[in-house]
N, C-alpha and C positions, 0 to 999 in steps of 0.2 A: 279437209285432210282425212287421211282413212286411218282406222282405229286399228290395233291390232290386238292380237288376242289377250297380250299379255295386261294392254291400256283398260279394255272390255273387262277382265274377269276382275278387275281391282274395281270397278266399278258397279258392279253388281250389287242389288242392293242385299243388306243381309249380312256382307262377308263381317265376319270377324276377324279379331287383332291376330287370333293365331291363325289362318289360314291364309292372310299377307304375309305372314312371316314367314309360313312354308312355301308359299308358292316365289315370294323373296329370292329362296337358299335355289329355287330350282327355274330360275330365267335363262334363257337363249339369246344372241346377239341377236339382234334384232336388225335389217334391213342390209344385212350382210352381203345378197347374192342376189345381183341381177338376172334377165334373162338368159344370155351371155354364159356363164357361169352355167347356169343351170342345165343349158344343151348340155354342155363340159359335163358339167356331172350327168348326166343321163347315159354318155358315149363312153367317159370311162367306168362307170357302172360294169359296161358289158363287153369292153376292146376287147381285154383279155383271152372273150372266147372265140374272134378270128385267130387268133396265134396258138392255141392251141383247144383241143376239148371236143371241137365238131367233126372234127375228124373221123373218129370213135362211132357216129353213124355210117360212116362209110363200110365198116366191118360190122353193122347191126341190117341193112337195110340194104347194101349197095347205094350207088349214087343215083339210080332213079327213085330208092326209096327215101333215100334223106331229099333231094332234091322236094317229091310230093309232100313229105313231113314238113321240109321251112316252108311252101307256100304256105298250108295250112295255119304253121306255126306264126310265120308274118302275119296272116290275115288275123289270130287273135291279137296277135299282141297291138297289134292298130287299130283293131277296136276298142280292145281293153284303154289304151293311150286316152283315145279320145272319149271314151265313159270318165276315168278318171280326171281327165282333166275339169273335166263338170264337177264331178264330187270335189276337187280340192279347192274349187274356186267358192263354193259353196261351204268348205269347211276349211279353211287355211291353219291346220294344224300341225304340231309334229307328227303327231301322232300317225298321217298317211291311212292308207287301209283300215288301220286299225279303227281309226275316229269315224271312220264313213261307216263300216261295220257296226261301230256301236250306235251312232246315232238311226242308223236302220233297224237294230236289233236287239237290242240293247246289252247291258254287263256283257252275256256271256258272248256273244255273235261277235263284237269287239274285244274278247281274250282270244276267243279259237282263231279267230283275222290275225290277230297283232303275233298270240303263237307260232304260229303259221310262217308267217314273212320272217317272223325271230331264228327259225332254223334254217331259214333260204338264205339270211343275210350272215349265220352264225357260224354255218360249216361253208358255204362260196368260199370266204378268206381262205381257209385251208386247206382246201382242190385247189385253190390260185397258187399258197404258197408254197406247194408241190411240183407245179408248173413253173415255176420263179426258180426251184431248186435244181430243178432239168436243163433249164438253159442257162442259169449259172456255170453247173457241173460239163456243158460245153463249150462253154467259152471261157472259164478261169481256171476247170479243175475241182475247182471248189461246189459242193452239192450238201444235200441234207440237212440235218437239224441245225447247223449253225447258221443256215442260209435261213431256214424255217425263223430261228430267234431273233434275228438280226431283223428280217423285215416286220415283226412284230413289235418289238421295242421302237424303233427306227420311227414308224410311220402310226405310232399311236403316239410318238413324243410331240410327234407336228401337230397330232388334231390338236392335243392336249394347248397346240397355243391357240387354239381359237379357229373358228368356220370361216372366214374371210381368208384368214392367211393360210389355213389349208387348202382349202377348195382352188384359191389361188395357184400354188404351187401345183395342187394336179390336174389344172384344165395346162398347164405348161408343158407337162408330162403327157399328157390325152394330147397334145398338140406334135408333140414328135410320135410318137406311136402311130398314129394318122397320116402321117410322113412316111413311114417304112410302109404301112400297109400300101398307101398311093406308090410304091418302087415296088413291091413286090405286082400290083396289078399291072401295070405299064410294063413289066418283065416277062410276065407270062404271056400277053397277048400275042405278042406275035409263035410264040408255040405252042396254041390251042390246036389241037385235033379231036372232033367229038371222038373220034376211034378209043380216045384212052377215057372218058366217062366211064366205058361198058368193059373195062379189062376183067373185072373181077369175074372166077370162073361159076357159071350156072350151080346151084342147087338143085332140089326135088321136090322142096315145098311147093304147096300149091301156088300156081303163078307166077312161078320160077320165070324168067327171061333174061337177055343180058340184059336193057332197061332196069327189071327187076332181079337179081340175081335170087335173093331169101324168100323169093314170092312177096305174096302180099304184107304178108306177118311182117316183114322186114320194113313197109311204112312205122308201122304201128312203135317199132323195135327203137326208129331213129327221129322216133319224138323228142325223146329226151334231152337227145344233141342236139339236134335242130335247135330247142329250148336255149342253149348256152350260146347261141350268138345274139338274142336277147336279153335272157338272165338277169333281173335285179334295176331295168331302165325305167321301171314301173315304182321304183323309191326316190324320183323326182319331188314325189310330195311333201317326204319327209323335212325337205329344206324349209316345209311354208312358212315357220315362225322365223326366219332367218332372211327370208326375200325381202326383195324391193317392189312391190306393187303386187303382189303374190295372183291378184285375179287376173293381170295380164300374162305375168313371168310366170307361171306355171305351166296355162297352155300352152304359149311358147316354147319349154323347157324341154314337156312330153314328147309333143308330134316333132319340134325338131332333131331330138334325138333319134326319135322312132325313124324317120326317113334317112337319116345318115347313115342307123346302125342296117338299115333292110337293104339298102344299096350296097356296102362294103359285104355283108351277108353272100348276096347274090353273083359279086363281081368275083368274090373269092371261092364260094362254089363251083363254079364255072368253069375258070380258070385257073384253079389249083389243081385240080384231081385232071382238068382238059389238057394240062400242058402235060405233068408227070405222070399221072394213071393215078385214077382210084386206086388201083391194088399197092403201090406204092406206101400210098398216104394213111392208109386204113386202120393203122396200127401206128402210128407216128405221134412221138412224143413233141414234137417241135415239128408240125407236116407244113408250113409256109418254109423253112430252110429247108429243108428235105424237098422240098419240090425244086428250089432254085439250085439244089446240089442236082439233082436228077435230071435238070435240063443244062445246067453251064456247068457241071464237075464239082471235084472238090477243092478247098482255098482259093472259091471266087470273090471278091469285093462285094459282090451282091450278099450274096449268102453270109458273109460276117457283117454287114452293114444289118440286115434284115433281124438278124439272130442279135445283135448285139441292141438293135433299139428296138425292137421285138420285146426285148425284158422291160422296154417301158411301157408297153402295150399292157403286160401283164402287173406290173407295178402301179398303173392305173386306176385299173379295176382295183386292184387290193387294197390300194389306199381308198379309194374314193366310198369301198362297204364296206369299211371299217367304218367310216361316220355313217351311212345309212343303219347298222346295226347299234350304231350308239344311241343316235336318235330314235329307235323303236325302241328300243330299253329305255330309254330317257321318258316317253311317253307313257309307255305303261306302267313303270314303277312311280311316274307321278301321280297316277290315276290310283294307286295303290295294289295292282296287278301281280304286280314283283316287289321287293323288297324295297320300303321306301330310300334304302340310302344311296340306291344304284340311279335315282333322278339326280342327287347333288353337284351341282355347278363350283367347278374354280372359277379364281379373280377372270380369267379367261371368258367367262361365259362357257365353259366346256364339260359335258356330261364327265367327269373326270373316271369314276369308278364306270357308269354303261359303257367305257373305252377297255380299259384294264382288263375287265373280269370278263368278259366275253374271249379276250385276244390271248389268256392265259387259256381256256378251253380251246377255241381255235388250233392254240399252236403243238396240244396235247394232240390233235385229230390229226392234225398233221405228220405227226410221227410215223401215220400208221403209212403214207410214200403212197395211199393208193386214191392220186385223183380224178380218175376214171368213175370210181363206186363213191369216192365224197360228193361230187357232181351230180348221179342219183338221186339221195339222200337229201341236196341243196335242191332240189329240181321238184321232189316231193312237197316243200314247204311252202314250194314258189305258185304250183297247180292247185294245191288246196287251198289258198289264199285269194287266189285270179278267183276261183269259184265262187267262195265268199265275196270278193268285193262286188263281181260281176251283180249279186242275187243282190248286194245294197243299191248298185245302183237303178237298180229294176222298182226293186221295193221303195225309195224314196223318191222316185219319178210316181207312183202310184198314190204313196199314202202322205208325204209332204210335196206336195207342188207349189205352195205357198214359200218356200225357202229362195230369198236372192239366190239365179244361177247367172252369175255375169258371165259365163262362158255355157253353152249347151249343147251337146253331144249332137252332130250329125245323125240323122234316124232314129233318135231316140232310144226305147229299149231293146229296138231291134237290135240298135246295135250290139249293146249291151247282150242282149241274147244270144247272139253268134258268139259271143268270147267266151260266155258263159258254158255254151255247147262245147265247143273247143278245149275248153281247160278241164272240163269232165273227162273230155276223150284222153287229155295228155294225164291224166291222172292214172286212170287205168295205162296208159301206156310204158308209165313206171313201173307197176307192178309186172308187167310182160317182159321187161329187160331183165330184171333180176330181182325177183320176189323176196329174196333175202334181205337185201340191201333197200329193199320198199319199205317189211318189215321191220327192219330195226329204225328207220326215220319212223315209223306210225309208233313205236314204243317209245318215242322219244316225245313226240304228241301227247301221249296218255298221258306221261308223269307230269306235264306242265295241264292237263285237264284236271288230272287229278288234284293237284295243288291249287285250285281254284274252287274247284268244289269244297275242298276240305278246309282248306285256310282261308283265300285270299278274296273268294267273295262278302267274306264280312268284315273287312278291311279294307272297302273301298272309298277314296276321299273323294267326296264334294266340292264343287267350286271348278273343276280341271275344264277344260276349254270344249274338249270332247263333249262333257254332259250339258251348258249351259250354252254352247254358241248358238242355238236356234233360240231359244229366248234372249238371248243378248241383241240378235239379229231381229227380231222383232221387237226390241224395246227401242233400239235404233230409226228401227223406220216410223216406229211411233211419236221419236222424240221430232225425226224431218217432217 
């Protein structure tokens, strides 16, 4: 039978009465979430940004630029997939990124990871719950902050009863959402015209074209969008303490996420902007109904069908990174990172407070209606992260080779290399959209750097799963 991290660390020799007792108050359900499940969550991690968000490259790039932006973009993020998959088979923790980062580099290389992904998974909700409040505000009348509060209380009450029966409920939700997008593809196809790809009218930048309308710049511009049909499918890991066989059900979970989300990606590029015109969609708060209005009219069955289970495309993703950003808060503050009372478990098994206190910031960001620039901002945390994990899992293919990898990356670090390259590029390609909105995510970096330097690295607890699973894993093999 296979050990799990929480069986392993009670095990260890050494622990003391008070460090079972903490790690006690801070346990995860354990064998929660099959493979199954797991796709689920990787898909609605990131549904959300077919229905709305990608758009928004169309007016940074045109659609030959966003178009060259997602190959580029798919090609890291399938790499990244499959590096990752190696490292979490290797380290089945909550912790995700963050535990592979630290076991490659130690305390600090695993705060700046785990930071990192903490602002990708912290402000995403509320870019999502913005988009939530647009297609509400079109289909009931009803928009804004009480739409904003409503899916915050709403869908942190669910995690609050535990990982199986949420995760449950929104692979249900990711299941219709999947539905509308398969009716809006099957709708468009037959009124594809490459003619409306290139409607957007020529600029002067250099390499201006209709292919390229922004010039070349405008690849570089529609990285970021590109990014959010992706977005957040890389917190598959986070589930590990919660899986069922986690060294099979993870890889699983990754690539087959990765492959569904790159397909709907590409079929909705294509044929979104092919049927109704990029110039259309470019600016479109809701551009999948806006496309079905543009091609069959206004008050068609398609376009309220689309628009109306469309909001579960987006209620997906919202619910499904509210527990990824619980679970990264759960890890760190057990590591002692963050504030140790933000690890503590209800009868539930459920991070109660890494639920709460993040969803209360969240829905303050949300106020601010602009989630165009929270998108950014979330896109900032997600590139500086790919970097760091990418450089762990280089660095631990080098310097431990000795670690079980029951699962092992295609090419190795090459692959790993290529994602690495790539999420450098998308990194700077934030700063190129809007250097403001770069800026205030990188101030928001510093104050969680700074609070590690100042406070929180001399408050780190011992025992966490993160610090000891290569010696647990080699006391194991010792003991077969």
């Amino acid at each position: 039978m296979t050990s799990t991290p929480n069986d392993q660390k009670s095990a260890v020799s050494g622990s003391t009465q008070a460090e079972k007792d903490y790690f006690a108050k801070r346990q995860l359900k354990e064998g929660a979430v099959g493979w199954v499940l797991l796709i689920g969550l990787g898909v609605a991690y990131v549904i959300s940004g077919d229905f709305a968000g990608w758009n928004f490259g169309l007016a940074q790039g045109g659609w030959g630029g966003m178009f060259v932006a997602l190959i580029a973009v798919a090609l890291m993020y399938l790499c990244m997939c499959l590096s990752m998959s190696e490292m979490s088979t290797m380290l089945p923790t909550a912790g995700g990124g963050y535990s592979f980062a630290r076991t490659a580099f130690g305390p600090l290389g695993g705060y700046l990871t785990g930071t990192a992904i903490l602002i990708e998974y912290a402000i995403a909700p509320a870019a999502i719950a913005v988009f939530i409040g647009s297609y509400c505000e079109s289909l009931f009348g009803i928009g804004g902050w009480i739409v904003y509060l409503t899916c915050y209380i709403v869908f942190i009450a669910i995690h609050l009863k535990g990982a199986g029966e949420a995760l449950k409920i929104m692979f249900g939700i990711t299941a219709v959402a999947c539905i509308a997008l398969v009716v809006f593809i099957v709708s468009m196809f037959p009124h594809f015209d490459s003619k409306n790809l290139f409607d957007i009218a020529v600029g002067t930048q250099a390499g201006a074209s209709p292919f390229l309308p922004f010039g070349y710049i405008g690849i570089w511009a529609a990285v970021p969008y590109a990014i959010w049909f992706f977005l957040a499918v890389e917190g598959v890991p986070l589930a590990a303490e919660e899986a069922k066989d986690p060294a099979k059900s993870l890889p699983r979970g990754l690539i087959g996420a990765m492959l569904i989300l790159a397909s709907f990606a590409l079929l909705i590029l294509f044929l979104g902007p092919g049927a109704a015109g990029a110039d259309t969609l470019k600016d479109s708060g809701a551009p999948l109904v806006d496309a079905l209005i543009a091609v069959y009219g206004e008050n068609t069955w398609l376009a309220s069908f689309v628009n109306f289970v469309g909001l579960a495309g987006l209620i997906a993703s919202f619910f499904s990174i509210i527990y990824a950003y619980s679970r990264q808060i759960f890890a760190l503050s057990r590591a002692g990172y963050l504030p140790k009372k933000l690890s503590l478990t209800n009868s539930n098994k459920a991070p109660y407070l890494a639920l709460i206190v993040p969803g209360i910031i969240g829905f303050l960001l949300s106020l601010t209606g602009e989630g165009d620039l929270l998108i950014l901002m979330a896109v900032f945390g997600a590139t500086i992260s790919y970097v760091l994990m990418m450089a762990s899992h280089i660095k631990l293919r080098l310097s431990r080779p000795d670690l079980p990898r029951p699962y092992k990356t295609p090419g190795g670090i090459m692959t790993s290399g290529i994602a690495l390259m790539l999420a450098f590029f998308a990194v700077i390609a934030g700063l190129m959209v809007d250097p403001k909105v770069w800026f205030m995510a990188a101030g928001i970096y510093v104050v969680f750097i700074l609070y590690f330097v100042i406070f929180s690295r001399h408050h780190l607890v011992s025992g966490t799963p993160e610090e000891e699973f290569a010696e647990i894993q080699a006391a194991s093999d010792d003991l077969s």
